[in-house]
N, C-alpha and C positions, 0 to 999 in steps of 0.2 A: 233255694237249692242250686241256682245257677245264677253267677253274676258275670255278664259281658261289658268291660266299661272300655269305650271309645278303642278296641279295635281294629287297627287298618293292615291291612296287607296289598302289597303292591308285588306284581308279578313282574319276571324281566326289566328288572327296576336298570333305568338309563340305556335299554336299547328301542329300537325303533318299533318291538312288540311290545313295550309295556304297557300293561293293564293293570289299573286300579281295580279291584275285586272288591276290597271292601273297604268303605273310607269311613272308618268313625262310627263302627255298630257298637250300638250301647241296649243290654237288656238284661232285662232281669225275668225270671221265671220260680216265682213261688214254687216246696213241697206240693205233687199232686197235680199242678198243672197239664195237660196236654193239650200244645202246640202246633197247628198246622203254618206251615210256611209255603203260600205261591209266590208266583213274580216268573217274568221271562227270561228267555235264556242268557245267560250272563249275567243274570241279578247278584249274584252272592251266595246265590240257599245252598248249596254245597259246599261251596267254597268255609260257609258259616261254620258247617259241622265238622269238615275237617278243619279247621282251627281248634276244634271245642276237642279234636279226639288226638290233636299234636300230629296230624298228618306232615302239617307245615306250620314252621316256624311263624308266627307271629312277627309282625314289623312293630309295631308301638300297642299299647293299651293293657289290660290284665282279663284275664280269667280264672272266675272263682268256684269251684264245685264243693258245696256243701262248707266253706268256711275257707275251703285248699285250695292256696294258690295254685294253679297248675300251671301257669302262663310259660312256663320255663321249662316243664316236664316232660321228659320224649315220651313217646307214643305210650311206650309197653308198659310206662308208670303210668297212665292213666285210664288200661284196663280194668282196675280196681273199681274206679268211680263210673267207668261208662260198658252202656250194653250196644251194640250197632248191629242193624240190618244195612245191608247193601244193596242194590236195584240189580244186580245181577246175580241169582238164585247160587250162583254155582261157587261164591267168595267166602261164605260164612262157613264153610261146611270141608272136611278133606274127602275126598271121594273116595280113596281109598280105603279110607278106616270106616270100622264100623257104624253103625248107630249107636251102639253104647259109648263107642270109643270116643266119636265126637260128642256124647255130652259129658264125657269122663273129665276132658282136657275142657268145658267150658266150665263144668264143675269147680273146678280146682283153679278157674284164674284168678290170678290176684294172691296165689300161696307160692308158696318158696318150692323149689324142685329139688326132691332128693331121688334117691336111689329106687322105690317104690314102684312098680310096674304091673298094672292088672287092675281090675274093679271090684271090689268088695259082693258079696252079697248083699248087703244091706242099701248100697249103692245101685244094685242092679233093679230092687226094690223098687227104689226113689224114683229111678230113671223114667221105669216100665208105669209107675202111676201117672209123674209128668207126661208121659207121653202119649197116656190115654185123653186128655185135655184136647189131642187136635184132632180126635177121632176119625183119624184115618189107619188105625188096625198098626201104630207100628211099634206098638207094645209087645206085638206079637213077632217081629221081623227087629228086633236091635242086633241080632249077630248076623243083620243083611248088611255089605256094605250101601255108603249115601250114595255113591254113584250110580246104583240102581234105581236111583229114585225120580222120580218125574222135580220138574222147576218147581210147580206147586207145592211138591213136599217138602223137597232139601229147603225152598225159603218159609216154610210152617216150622222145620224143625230148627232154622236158625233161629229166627225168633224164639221158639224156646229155650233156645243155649242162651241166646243173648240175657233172656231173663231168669234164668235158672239159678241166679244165686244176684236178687235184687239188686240192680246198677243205683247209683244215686240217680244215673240222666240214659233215659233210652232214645237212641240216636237211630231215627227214620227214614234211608236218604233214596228215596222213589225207592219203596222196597216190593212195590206190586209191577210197578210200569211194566216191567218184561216178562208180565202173563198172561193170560188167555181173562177177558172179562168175566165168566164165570170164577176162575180161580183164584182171580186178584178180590174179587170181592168175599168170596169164605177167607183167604188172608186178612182182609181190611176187619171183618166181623170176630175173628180168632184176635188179632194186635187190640182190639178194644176190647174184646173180655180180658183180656190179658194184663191189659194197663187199670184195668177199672176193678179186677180180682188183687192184683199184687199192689192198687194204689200209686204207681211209676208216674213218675215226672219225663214225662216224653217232647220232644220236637219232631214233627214228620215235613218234611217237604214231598210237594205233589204237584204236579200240574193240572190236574182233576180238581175243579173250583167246587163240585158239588160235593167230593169228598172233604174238601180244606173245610168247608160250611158245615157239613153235617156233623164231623167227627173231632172232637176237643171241644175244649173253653173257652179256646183263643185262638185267633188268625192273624196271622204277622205280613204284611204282603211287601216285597222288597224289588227296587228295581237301581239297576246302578249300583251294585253295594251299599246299598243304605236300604232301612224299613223308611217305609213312606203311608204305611197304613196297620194300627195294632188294635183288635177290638176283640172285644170278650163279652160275657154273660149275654145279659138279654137284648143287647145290639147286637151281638153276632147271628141271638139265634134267629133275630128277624132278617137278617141277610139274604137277599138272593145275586143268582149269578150275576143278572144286569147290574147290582151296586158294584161288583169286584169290576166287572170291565168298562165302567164311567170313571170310576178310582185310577185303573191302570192309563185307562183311556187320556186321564188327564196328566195324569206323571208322565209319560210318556209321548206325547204329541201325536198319539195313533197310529202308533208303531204295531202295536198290539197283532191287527189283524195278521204278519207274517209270522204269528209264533206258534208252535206248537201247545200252547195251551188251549185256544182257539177249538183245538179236536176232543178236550177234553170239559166239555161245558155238560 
């Protein structure tokens, strides 16, 4: 479903801030697969997804989704193929328009725009069932606007825009960190019914070791823009915390302790 082969990106390439971000990532992720990504700050894990969503041009290498080069593709042509959560609740979502209105317009990405203005019955329908899914009552409030809505919800309901009309790649990029630990985790339990109902081929990056562990197939751990550690099936699921931070421990020369991942063991 997703082929990454030997892309690098270099930032402020030939001034005195240049930064290699990511030097020569190569991966592949099977139909179906769901990806945790950790590693410290500056590893690449962001940096990975916006490559994968054409945030930023590419320096050398290809990306494949579903067969489609996209390596070349700007952003909004590659809405078609990908769904994204973003770590801050308030980006998926317009706050001004309604509830229906924002899954009107996530309904319909990836179709051509014409003149057509309003939502169907049949659409309001569809909506009001999806929406019953996060059970938080907003089946019953779609003509509230989202800027009513608490962080918890507006990033409950991105998630469901984002999967509302099956992405080939669901793109996870810390999309709990900026909530309350009770609310990030009915998030974390809603993104995995959700991946595991519709079947999506997801990457999540986190800094919560215990979450990267419990939740997917697979765990990618990446430091320096490079993966330095990819494990799956019944290796991952004997994983615990101390394997991830001997791993990082050693790629890193025990750097580790000033990171913020550290708070999230």
């Amino acid at each position: 479903m997703l082929k990454i082969i030997n892309v690098q990106k270099t930032f402020n390439k030939g001034t005195i801030n240049e930064k290699k971000a990511l030097c020569g990532i190569n991966l592949q992720l099977n139909p179906g697969d769901f990806v945790t990504i950790i590693g410290g700050n500056g590893a690449g894990k962001s940096t990975t997804l916006n490559m994968i969503a054409g945030v930023y041009p590419i320096d050398a290498g290809k990306i494949v989704i579903d067969g489609n080069d996209i390596s070349r593709e700007p952003e909004f042509k590659r809405a078609k193929y990908i769904g994204r959560v973003f770590q801050d609740p308030m980006r998926g979502t317009a706050a001004g328009m309604e509830i229906q209105e924002n899954m009107a317009l996530a309904y319909r990405r990836g179709e051509k725009r014409g003149l057509r203005w309003g939502i169907t019955k049949e659409e309001k329908v569809y909506f009001a069932e999806k929406l019953k899914i996060l059970d938080l009552g907003l089946e019953t409030r779609m003509t509230s606007k989202v800027g009513l809505l608490s962080g918890g919800q507006r990033q409950a309901l991105t998630l469901l825009m984002a999967t509302l009309k099956k992405p080939d790649l669901l793109l996870l990029d810390e999309h709990t960190a900026a909530l309350d630990p009770k609310t990030a985790h009915n998030v974390l339990n809603l993104t995995e019914s959700i991946i595991k109902e519709f079947q999506l081929t997801a990457l999540m990056v986190t800094h919560n070791m215990k979450d990267a562990i419990r939740l997917g197939n697979r765990l990618i751990m990446m430091h320096e823009g490079r993966i330095i550690y990819d494990v799956a099936g019944e290796e991952k699921a004997r994983l615990q915390v101390s394997d991830l931070l001997k791993k990082f421990e050693m790629a890193s020369g025990g750097e580790f302790a000033n990171d913020r991942m550290m708070l999230a063991k």
